[in-house]
N, C-alpha and C positions, 0 to 999 in steps of 0.2 A: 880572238884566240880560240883554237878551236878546242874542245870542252878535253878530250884524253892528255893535252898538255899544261890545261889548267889545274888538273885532278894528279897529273905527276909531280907539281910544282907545291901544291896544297898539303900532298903525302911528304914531299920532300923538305917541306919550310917545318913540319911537327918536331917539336925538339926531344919526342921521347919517337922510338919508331912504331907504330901502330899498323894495326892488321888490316888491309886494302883491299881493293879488286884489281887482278891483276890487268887492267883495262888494256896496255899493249898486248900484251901475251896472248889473251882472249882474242881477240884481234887480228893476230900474226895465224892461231888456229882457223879463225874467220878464213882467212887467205888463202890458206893452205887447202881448205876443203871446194873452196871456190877455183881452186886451180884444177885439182881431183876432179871436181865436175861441173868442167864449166860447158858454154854452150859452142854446140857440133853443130855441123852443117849435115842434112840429111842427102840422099842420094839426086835429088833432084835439086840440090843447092839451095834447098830454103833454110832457115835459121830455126834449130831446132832447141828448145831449153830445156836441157838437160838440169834436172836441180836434184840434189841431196837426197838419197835414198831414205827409207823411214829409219831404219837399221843402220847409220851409218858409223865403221867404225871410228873416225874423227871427231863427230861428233858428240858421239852415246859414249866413245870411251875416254877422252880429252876434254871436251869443252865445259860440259853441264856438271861433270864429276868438279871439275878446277873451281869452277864458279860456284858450288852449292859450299864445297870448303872455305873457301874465302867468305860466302855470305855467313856462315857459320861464326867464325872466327871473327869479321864485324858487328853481328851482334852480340857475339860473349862480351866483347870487351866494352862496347857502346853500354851494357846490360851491367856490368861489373864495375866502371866508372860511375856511372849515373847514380848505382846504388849506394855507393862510399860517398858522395857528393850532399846527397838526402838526407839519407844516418847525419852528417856534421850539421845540415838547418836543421834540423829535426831533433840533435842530443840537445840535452840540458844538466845544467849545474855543473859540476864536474867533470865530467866524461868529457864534454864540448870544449870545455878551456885544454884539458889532458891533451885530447885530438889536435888545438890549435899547437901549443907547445911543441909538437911530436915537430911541426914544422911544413905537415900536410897542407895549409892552405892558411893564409893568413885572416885573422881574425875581423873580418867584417863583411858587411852586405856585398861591395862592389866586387870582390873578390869572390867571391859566390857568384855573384852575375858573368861572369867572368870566365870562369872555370864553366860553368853551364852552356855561354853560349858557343865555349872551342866545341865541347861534346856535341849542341845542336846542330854544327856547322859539320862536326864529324860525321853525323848520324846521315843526314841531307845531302851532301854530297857522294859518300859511298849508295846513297838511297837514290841519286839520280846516275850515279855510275852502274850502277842495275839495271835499270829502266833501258838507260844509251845501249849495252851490251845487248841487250836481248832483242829491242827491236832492231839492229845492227844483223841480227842474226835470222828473224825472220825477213829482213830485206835481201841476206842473201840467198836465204833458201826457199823465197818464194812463200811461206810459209805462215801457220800458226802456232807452230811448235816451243816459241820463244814467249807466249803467254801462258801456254799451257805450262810450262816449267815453273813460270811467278807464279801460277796459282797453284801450282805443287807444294810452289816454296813456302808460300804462305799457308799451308796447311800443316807443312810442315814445323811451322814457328819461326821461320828464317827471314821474313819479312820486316828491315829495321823499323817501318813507321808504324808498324802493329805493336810494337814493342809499348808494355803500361808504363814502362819508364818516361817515355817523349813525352806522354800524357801525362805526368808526375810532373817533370819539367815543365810545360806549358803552367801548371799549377803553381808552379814554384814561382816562374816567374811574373806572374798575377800577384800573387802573393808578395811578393820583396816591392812590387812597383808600387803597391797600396802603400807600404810602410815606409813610415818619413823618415830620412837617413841625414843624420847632421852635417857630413861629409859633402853632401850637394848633394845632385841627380844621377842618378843610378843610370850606367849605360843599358840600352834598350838589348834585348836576348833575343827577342822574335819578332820581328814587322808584323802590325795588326794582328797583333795574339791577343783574343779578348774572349770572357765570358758573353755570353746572349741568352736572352732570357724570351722566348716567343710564347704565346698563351701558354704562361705558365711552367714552360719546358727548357730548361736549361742546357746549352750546349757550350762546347771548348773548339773555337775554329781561328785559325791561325793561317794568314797568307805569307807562304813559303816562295824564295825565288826558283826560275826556272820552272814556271806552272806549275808545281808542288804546292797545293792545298790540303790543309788536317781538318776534315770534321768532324767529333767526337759526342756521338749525342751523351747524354746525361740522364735518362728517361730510363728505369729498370726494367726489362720485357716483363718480369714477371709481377710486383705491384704495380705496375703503368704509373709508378709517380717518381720525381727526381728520387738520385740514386742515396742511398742512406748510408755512412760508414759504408766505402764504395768498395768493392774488391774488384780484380780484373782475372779474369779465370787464364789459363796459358791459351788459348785458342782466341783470347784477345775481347771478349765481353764484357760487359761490366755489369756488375748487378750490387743491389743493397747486401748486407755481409748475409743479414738477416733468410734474406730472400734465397742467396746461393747455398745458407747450410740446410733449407727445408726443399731446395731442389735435390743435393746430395745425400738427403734422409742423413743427416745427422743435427748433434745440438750442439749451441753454443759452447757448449762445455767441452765436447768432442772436439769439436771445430774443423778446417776443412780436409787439416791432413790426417783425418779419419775415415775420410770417405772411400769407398771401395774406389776401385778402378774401373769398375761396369757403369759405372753410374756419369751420365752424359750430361753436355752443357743443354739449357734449355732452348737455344735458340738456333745449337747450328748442329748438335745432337754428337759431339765428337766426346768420345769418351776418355777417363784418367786426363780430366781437363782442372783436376781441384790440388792436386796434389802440391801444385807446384805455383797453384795461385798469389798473386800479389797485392796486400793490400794500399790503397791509396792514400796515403796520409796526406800529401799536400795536397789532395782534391778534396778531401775534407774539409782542413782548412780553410777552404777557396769559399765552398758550397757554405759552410756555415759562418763566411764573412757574410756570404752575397745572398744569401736568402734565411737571412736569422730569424724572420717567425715561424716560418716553416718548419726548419732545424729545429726549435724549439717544441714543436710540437711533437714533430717526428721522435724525438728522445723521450718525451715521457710515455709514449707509444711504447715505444722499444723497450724501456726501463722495465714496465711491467711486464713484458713478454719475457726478458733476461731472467728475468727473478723469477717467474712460472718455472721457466726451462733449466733453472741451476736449482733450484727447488725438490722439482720432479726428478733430477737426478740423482743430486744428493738422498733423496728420500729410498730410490731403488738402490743406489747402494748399501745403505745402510741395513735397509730387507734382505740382500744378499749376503753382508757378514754374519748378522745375526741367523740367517736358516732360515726365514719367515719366505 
């Protein structure tokens, strides 16, 4: 079955309707611009290839505009699902049974695995219906124009597997597979999705179908050791929390959505990359099932750094009300 009929049949089996890529459409424009300029015979009859001008209106005003909307609109909702999903493993006492009640998802693990793995299958398949479009597009135009756009897009934040959510997930689902469920065996979310642990360095890699592979180091660029209370910056880094508020010249106490907007990620230098940062909570989890002495360590580290730095704070505002 060839892949645009499986991806119509996937969008069309979804019992709520959810935001696509319009893989025909994109396609039919494909056509269109290959008809526009396809290949002429020169005057002496050889075969001459004519392909797609740099500036073409087809393309620059129909194709990439269509497609960066729709990449748009699959990660809001991939992005917006995932986090309602998290919030409900994540609440406790109250709030969590409230949420069950409401009718939102029913109260237990396999239903979580469940609800996680439609999302991963969402996120994956519009993540490979990108991939098909665009090399589709430099196959007709000769081209490298349809890489350059992915790596626009992903600068742009439109990139679903950069998303810290799928990396949350991955987590989640580590996480529920450890925990014994009286119910039986918990159906599987992601084929060989596993934590690894190589001299000392912690990574999340996960074999995805259709040659789609996730590997996610775990290793903070800026203390070089696994990542601590992880946060994921919007440009898609991960760093200790600790680490990302003394990259953003602020304190804990300020924390990240205090940080200017001038102030860049440390590793790929892109700026107003804190604002809108995510933190990881079920990679926490994960990290401090899967390497508890370290975790351990790491926290009284931190404890006393917190305490300095809510200290020092406190202490300058206090100087401040008083006039000192």
């Amino acid at each position: 079955m060839k892949f645009c009929k499986k991806y119509q049949e996937y969008m069309q089996g979804q019992e709520k309707k959810l935001p696509g890529v319009g893989f025909k459409k994109l396609k039919k424009i494909l056509k269109k611009c290959r008809r526009d300029f396809q290949s002429k015979k020169d005057v002496n009859g050889v075969l001459a290839i004519q392909t797609c001008p740099q500036h073409c209106p087809v393309c620059d005003g129909t194709f990439f505009p269509s497609l960066l909307k729709e990449m748009s609109d699959v990660v809001g909702c991939f992005n917006e699902r995932a986090q309602k999903l998290l919030e409900l493993h994540l609440a406790s006492g109250f709030r969590k049974y409230f949420i069950w009640f409401k009718g939102k998802l029913q109260g237990s693990h396999v239903a979580l695995i469940e609800e996680g793995k439609d999302l991963v299958n969402y996120a994956l398949i519009n993540a490979i219906a990108i991939r098909k479009i665009l090399k589709k597009y430099d196959k007709v135009h000769y081209s490298k124009q349809g890489q350059a756009f992915r790596s626009q897009a992903q600068s742009m934040h439109m990139e679903i597997l950069q998303s810290p959510w799928l990396c949350e997930l991955m987590a989640f689902h580590i996480n529920l597979r450890e925990t014994k469920v009286k119910s039986g065996k918990t159906p599987a979310l992601f084929e060989g999705c596993h934590l690894t642990v190589n001299d000392g360095k912690p990574s999340l890699s996960c074999e995805l179908f259709d040659s789609v592979k996730l590997d996610i180091e775990l290793t903070c660029s800026i203390c070089l050791d696994t990542v601590f209370d992880p946060v994921c910056l919007t440009c898609g880094h991960i760093f200790c929390y600790m680490c990302a508020c003394s990259a953003a010249s602020v304190t804990i106490v300020d924390r990240l959505k205090a940080a200017e907007r001038k102030e860049k990620c440390p590793l790929c230098r892109e700026a107003g990359v804190y604002e809108g940062a995510v933190h990881l909570d079920e990679l926490s989890i994960l990290l401090r099932r899967s390497c508890h002495e370290h975790w351990e360590q790491r926290l009284k580290t931190e404890r006393v750094e917190r305490v300095r730095q809510a200290k020092e704070h406190w202490e300058s505002q206090c100087r401040a009300f008083i006039g000192a």
